[in-house]
N, C-alpha and C positions, 0 to 999 in steps of 0.2 A: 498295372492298370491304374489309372487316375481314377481317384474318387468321383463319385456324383456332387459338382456344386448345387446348394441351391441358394436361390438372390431374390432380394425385393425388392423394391426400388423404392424410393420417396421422392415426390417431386415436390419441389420447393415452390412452386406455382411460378417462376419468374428462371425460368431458364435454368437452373441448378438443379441438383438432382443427390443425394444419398442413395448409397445402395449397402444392404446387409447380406454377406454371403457366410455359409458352414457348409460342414460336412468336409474341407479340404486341409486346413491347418489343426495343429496340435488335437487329434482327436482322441488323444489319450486325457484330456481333460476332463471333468464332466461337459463343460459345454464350452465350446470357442465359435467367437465369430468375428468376419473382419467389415469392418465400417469404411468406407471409402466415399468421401466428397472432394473433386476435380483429383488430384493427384492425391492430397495426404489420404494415407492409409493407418487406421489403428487396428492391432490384435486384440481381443479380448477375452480372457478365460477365465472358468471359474472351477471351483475345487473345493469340494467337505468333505471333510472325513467322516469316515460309514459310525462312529461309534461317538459318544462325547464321554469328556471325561465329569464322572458322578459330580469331583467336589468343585465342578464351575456350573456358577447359576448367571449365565449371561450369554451372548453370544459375540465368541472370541472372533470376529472380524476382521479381517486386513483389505484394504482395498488400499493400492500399491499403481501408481501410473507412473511411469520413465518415460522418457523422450530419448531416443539415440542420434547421435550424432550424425551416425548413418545416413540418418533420413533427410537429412538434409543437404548431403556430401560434405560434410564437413568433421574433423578433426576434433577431439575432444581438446579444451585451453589448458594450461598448467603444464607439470613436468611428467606426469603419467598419462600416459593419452588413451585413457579408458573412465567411464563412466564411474562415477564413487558414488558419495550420497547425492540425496536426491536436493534437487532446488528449490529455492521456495516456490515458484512458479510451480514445481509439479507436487509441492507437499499443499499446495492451496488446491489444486484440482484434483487431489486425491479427496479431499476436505467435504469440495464441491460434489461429489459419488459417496460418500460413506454415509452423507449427511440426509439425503435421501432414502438410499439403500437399508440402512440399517434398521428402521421404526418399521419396515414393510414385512421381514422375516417373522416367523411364529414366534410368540412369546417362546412356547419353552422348547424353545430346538439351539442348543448350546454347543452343536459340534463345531470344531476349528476349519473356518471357513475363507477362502481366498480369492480375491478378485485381482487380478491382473491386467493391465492396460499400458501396451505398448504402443507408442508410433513409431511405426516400422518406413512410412515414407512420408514426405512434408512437403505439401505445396503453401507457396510463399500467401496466398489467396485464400488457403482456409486456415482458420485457428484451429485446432486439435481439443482443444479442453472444449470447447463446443459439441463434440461428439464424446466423450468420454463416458457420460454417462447414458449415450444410447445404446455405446458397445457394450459395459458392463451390464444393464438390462437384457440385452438379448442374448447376450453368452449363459445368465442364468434361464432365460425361456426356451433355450434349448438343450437342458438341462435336465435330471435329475431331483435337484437341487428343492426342497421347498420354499420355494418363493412365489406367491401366487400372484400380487399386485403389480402387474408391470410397469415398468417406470420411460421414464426420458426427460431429457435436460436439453435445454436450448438457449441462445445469447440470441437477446433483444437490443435495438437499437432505434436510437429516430435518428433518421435523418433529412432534411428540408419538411419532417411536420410528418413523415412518414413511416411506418414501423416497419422494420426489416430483420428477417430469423438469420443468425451466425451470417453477420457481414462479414466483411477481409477486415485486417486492420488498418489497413487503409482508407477504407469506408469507416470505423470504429469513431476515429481520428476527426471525422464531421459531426459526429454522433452528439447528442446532449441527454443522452441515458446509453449507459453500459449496464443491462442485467444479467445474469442467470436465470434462470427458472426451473424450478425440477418438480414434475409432477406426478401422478398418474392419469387414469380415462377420467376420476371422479374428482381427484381434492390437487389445489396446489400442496408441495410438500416442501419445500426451501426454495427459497430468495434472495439472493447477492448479486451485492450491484453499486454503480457510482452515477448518480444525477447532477446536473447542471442548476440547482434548486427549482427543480420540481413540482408541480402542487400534486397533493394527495390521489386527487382525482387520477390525475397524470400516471401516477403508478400504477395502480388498479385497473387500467387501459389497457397498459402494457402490458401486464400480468393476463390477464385477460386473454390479448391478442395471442402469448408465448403460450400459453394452454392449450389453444386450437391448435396449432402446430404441434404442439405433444403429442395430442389425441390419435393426431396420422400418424406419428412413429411409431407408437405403440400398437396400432392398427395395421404395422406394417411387420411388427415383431408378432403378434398373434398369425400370420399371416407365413410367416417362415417359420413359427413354429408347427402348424397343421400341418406346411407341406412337408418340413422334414420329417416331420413323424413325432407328435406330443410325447415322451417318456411320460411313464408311469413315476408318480410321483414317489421318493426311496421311504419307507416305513423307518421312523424312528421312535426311542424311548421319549417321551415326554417327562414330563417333571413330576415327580413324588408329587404326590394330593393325598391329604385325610379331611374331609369334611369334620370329622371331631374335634381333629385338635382343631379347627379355624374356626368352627364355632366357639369353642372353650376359649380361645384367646382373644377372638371377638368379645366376647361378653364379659371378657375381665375387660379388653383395655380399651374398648369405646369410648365408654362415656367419662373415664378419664383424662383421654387422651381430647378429645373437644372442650372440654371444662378448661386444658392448658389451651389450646388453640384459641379459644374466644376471648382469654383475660389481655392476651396480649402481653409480649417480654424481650429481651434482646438474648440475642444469637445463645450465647453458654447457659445462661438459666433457663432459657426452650428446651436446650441439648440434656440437661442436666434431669431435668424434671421428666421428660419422657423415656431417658436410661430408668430412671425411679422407677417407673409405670411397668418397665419390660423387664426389670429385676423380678417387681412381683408377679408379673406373669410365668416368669419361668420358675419363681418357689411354686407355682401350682401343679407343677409336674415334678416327677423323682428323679434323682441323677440315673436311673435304670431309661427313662422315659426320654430323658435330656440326650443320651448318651447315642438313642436308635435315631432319635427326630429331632434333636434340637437344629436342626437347619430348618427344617419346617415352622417350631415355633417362631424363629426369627422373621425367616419370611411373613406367617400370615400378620406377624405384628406390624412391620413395615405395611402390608398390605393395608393392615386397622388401621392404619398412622396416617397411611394414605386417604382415605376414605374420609374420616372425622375431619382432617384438615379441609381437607376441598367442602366437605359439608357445611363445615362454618363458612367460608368465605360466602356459598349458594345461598346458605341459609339465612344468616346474617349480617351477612356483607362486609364483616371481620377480619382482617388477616392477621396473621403471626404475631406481627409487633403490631397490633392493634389501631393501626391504620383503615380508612376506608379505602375503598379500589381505587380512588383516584390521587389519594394523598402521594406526592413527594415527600423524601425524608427529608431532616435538616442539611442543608448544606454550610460548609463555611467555607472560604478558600484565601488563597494567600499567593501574592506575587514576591518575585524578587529573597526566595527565601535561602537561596546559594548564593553568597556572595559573590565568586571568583564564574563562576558560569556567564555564559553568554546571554541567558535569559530563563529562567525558574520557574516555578509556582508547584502549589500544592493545593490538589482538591479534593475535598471530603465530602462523601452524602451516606450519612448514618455510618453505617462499617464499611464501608468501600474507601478507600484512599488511595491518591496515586499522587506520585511525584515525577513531574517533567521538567525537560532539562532541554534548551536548544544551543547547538554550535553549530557557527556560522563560518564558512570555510569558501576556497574558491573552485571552479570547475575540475580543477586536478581531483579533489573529495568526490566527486558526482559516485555513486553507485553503479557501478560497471555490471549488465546485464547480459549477460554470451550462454545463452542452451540455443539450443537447436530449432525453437522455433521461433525466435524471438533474440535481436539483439539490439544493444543503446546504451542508456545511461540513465540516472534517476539524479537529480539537481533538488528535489525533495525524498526524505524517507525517514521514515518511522521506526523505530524499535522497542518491541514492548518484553517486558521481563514479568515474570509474575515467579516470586521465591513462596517455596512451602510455608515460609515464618507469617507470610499475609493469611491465612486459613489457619492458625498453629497447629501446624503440622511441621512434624522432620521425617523430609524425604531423600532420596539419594538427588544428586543430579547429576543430567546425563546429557549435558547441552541444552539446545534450545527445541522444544517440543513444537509437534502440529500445532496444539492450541495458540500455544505464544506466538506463531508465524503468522497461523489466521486472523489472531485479534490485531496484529498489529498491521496488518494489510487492512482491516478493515478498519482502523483509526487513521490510516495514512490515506485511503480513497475519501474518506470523511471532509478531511482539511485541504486536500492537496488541489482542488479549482480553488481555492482561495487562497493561493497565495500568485500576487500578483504577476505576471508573463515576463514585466522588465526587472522582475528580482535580481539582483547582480550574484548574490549566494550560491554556492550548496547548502543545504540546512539540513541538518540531521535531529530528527526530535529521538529522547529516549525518553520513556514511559516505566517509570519501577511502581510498580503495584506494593504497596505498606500491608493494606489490609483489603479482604475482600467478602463480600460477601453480597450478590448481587454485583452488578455487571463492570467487571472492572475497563473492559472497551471503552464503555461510554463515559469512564470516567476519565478516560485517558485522552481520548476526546475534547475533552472540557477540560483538564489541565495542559493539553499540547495548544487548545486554543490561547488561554492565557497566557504562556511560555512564550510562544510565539510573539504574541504584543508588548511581553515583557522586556523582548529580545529588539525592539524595537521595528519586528519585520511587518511591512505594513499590508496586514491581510485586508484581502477584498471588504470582508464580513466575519465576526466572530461566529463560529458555529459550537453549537453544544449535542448531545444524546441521552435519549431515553432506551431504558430494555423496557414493552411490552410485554407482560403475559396473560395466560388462557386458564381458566376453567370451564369445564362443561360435561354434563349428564348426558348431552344428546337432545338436551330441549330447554333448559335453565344453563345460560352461560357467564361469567364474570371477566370482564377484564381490566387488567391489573396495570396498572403503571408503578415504573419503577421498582422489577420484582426483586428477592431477597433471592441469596442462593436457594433456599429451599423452596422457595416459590418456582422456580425452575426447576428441581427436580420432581416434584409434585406436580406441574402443570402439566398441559396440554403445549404448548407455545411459549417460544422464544421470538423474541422480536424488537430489534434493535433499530433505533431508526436517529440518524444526526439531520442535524441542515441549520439553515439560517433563519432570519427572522422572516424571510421570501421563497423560501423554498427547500426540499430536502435534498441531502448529497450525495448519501450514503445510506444502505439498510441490510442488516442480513434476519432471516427469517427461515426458524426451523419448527415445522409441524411434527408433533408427537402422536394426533390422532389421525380418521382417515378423517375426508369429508371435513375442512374447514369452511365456514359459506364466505359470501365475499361481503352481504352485512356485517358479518363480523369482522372481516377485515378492515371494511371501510371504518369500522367503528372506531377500531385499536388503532388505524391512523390519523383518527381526528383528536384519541384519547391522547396520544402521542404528541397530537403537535402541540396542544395544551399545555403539553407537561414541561416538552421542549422550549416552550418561548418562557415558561415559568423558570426553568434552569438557566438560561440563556440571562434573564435579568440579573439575576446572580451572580454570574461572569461579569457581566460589564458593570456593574456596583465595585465590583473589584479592582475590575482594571476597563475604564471606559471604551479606552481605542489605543492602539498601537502607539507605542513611545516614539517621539518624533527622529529620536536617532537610536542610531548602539550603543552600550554602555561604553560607558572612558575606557574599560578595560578587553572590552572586544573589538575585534579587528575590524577596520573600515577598509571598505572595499571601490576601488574606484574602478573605472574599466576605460580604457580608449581602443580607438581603430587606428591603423596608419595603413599604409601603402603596401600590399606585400612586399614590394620590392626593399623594403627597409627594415625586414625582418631581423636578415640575416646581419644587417651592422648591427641593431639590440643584443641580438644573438653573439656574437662575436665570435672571433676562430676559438672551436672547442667548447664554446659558450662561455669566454673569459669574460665580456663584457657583463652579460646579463647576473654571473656567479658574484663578481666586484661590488655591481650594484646592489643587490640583495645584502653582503656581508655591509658592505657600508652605512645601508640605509635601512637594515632590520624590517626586512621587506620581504613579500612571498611573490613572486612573479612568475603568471601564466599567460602565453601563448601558444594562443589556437588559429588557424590558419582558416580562414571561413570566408568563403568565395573571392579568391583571391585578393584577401584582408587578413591582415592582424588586426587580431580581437586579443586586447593587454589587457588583463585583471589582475589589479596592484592590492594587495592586503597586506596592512600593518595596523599598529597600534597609536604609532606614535605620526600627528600630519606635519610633521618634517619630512620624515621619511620619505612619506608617498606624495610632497611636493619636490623634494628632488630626486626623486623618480621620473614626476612629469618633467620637471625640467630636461631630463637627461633627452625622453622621447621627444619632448618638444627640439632640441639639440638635432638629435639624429635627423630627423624629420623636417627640419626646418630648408624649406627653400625659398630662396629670395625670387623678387618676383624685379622682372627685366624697366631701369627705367627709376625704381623707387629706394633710396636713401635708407642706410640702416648703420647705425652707429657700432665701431669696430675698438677692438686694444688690440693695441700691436705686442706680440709676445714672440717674436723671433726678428731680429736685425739681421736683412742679408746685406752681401753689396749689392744688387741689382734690383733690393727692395726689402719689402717689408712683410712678413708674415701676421696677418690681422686673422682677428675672431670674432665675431657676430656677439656682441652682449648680450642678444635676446637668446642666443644659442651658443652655451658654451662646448665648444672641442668643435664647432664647426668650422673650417679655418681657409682663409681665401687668399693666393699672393696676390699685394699691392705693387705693382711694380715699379722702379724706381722712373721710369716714363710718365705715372700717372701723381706723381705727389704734389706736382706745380707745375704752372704755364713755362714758367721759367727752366733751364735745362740747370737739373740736380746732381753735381759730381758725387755730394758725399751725401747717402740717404740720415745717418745723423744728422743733417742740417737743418733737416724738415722734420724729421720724427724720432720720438726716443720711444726706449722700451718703458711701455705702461701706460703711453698715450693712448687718450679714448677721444677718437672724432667721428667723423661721419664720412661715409666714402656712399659712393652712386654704384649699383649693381647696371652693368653695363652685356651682360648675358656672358656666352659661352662664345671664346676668342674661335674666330671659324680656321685660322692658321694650328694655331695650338692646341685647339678643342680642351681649352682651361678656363674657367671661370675668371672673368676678369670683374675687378672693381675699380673707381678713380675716386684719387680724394680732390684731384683739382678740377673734374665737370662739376663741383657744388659751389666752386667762388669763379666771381665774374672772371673771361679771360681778358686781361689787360691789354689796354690798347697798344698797337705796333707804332714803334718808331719808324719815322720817315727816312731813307737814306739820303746821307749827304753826296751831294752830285761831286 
């Protein structure tokens, strides 16, 4: 017997329609649901184990999205034709759900918890990461599971001045904002996204608009959660509490620990000084005492640490390193500091450093993009690294992590409308993080900007970033520009915002509490753009505007079109021609065949090279036009003529025939021409008997008058 589905429906107000059904797939899960708009279909389940284990104080989380190939009918690329690790495209949209998801669960509910999110089918019209997190929301509301805040995420767009929820991407493609949104009924909870520079206002709109549209999803998961039948919520252990010992380590490490808070200091001597604090809090207890609770002490200290910090900022408007809320730290920065690279720099603000590096490459380089619901190419991209040695820390490594994926996604949306549409490049920035502490994105950001100008690429506009942060009691709130790492884990808000000196490009935004207002919002955006046009000066003291070429030692890149039809002579049997020319001329040559054109992108170092490159194409390509005079060397003597070459086009080669060399009748073509002669012959078209190109060197001198015959 088939199960009983049950469905809801969302209408999208404009002809489109989401629908949430259960009860039919994986119902061995705690909770699964499938999300379907026009064709794509996502599964989505979720899964906690009944017990947690004592010695983790956190909640071990996975939320896990794949795309299958399946769904699209298509074949997985490479030589195993099965799904492996995951893409960046789905480690960003796992990114986009966790990011949400996880500040919503009970503090102290630490069982190992699983969110799963498949597309199972793909229509070419909807984007899938657009429902991602409405499926993982309602697979938990049909659940077990404690999760009471119900969520949903939706892509916002303008397009012609109008806001539109999860366009196609083909619609995306007109758009001049690409967002996310992820909320609940009450507070935004994360923001990611790429603008066309923006104003402030502008975003807050938008944000705005994508909320109301929440509000119904989640109106509509409340709604298939009644009808399926609400589960009783599962009883779990919560977290060790002793009111004593919190008091007893409160009152030791309070007002200690705000006396270091308020003097203000840098990162190791902050660190160093409150290890002091919480040595002596733990001699106040016995190794008998240490031994039952010493997890508890820890915790409530952290909790005191927490607490006093945020107090100073509320109270005195103090932070860490002694800064007010609105101060920037020092910056310094540096172009050109790799010699051999394509284009450098190095940018510092307080502990945070990053060094970028740009190489410049042709269409062959592009970033080849092939999952399943998405295919193309990337002509700009970003790579960000960040080594344990920036934090000093020694850690394993184990590749390139979630973080490092997302940050550098969100540096590459940052810069990439700025760099201009007739770019001839691939450009590849990479980003190595030195030291960090506080938002190394943004720094990367603001050394990929100056890399770039260093590298000679002529951006639209220098863009620079701020991380915003939160404090707040619930009625006294602080915000912070330019937070420190600890300022970020102590906050309320994260909030990164780039753009130009006219507009914003980029932002990503994560809430830690419920109930952000949009005052605050508005505020942290104005505080931001402040701070942005303040770093932004800084940049261009540096390096004003774009170097007007590439370095001597980076590769110039020139591009021409020809004929398709003349491909295949560039190309030559087996590609002899085009391999010749390369080895000859230390040259990279790409052709791409683009609406019935070659498109030639010539990269070298040396402009010898890539002028007798052009020359060659100019060669191949070169036709005479019927009627007009073009100066020839003869480089082959027949008897019946002469084998000539176009000096504007060498290897372009035309017989002269020994008919056309003089009015006069020519027994021996020696007579008239030798090998090496350069004159001029009249292109006279394509002989219509022999369908051969003919030229004359005697239609350019007068024809001599006829003698009269003797009677």
């Amino acid at each position: 017997m088939i199960p009983q589905l049950f469905v809801e429906k969302i209408d999208l107000g404009d002809g489109r329609s989401i629908t949430i059904e259960t009860g039919r797939l994986a119902k061995q899960a705690d909770g699964s649901v499938v999300v379907r708009m026009g064709d794509t279909m996502i599964l989505a389940t979720a899964v906690s184990a009944r017990s947690a284990n004592p010695a983790v104080d956190f909640l071990p989380l996975t939320v896990d999205y794949r795309e299958k190939f399946a769904a699209a009918g298509r074949f997985p690329g490479g030589f195993f034709k099965r799904e492996a690790r995951p893409s960046d495209s789905e480690v960003l949209t796992m990114r986009l759900v966790d990011r949400v998801l996880r500040p919503l669960f009970p503090d102290d509910y630490h069982a190992e918890t699983q969110v799963m999110i498949q597309l199972m089918s793909h229509d070419e019209e909807v984007m899938p990461d657009a429902l991602a997190g409405l499926a993982a929301s309602a697979a938990l509301a049909v659940s077990d599971i404690p999760f009471y805040n119900l969520i949903s995420e939706v892509r916002v767009a303008r397009i012609d001045g109008k806001f539109v929820i999860n366009p196609s991407r083909a619609d995306l493609e007109k758009s001049d904002i690409d967002m996310m949104i992820g909320a609940s009924l009450d507070s935004v909870a994360m923001v990611e996204g790429e603008m066309k520079e923006i104003s402030e206002a502008e975003m807050v709109e938008a944000i705005k608009f994508a909320h109301e549209a929440i509000k119904v999803q989640i109106q509509a998961q409340l709604r298939l959660q009644a009808a399926f039948g609400k589960k009783e919520i599962r009883t779990y252990e919560g977290e060790k509490e002793n009111e004593e010992i919190y008091k007893k380590v409160k009152a030791a490490a309070y007002d200690k620990i705000y006396d270091i808070a308020k003097v203000g200091s840098a990162k190791h001597e902050r660190g160093a000084a409150f290890a002091e604090v919480k040595e002596e809090v733990k001699a106040l207890f016995t190794e008998e005492e240490l031994a039952v609770d010493g997890d508890l002490v820890s915790k409530y200290f952290y909790k005191t640490n927490k607490e006093a910090v945020r107090n100073v900022v509320l109270e005195l408007g103090v932070r860490l390193d002694g800064r007010k809320t609105t101060d920037i730290r020092p910056i310094w920065c540096e172009v050109d500091y790799l010699p051999r690279v394509h284009g450098s720099s190095l940018f510092t603000r307080g502990e945070t450093q990053a060094l970028a590096t740009v190489t410049l490459g042709t269409s062959r380089e592009a970033n080849q993009i092939d999952s399943p619901s998405e295919q193309g190419e990337e002509k700009f991209y970003l790579h960000y690294n960040f080594p344990p040695f920036s934090t000093g820390e020694a850690k394993p490594l184990r590749g390139t992590s979630r973080r490092e994926v997302g940050h550098g996604n969100l540096a590459q949306r940052a810069l990439k409308n700025m760099i201009p549409a007739d770019c001839p490049y691939t450009i590849r920035v990479v980003s190595e993080v030195l030291e960090s502490n506080g938002s190394s994105s943004m720094a990367t950001v603001c050394a990929g900007t100056m890399a770039l100008m260093d590298a000679g690429v002529q951006m639209v506009k220098p863009v620079s970033g701020i991380a915003m942060g939160l404090i707040t009691d619930g009625e006294k709130f602080a915000v912070l520009s330019d937070i420190l790492g600890d300022e970020d884990h102590l906050g309320d808000m994260d909030f990164k915002v780039t753009g130009t000196a006219d507009g914003i490009t980029a932002c990503q935004m994560d809430i830690k509490i419920d109930g952000l207002r949009y005052d605050i919002m508005e505020q942290a955006l104005g505080q931001a753009r402040e701070g942005r046009l303040h770093i932004l000066g800084k940049l261009t003291e540096t390096i004003a505007a774009p170097r007007a070429d590439v370095k001597a030692h980076a590769p110039k890149i020139i591009t021409r079109t020809i004929p398709g039809n003349f491909i295949g002579a560039l190309i030559g049997p087996g590609g002899k021609v085009i391999q010749e020319l390369q080895k000859a001329t230390g040259t990279t040559i790409v052709i791409n065949e683009v609406d019935e054109q070659g498109v030639i992108e010539i990269l070298g170092t040396d402009p010898a090279g890539i002028e007798a490159v052009l020359a060659k194409i100019a060669s191949i390509t070169f036709k005479p036009q019927l009627g007009e005079a073009y100066e020839v060397k003869v480089i082959k003597m027949l008897d019946f003529g002469a084998v000539v070459e176009y000096t504007a086009a060498p290897g372009n080669e035309v017989l002269l025939h020994v008919s056309e060399l003089a009015w006069e009748r020519t027994e021996n073509v020696a007579d008239v021409v030798k090998m090496g002669d350069v004159f001029e012959v009249k292109y006279l078209g394509v002989d219509p008997k022999t369908k051969k190109e003919k030229v004359s060197k005697k239609a350019l001198v007068p024809r001599p008058p006829r003698e009269d015959k003797k009677e």
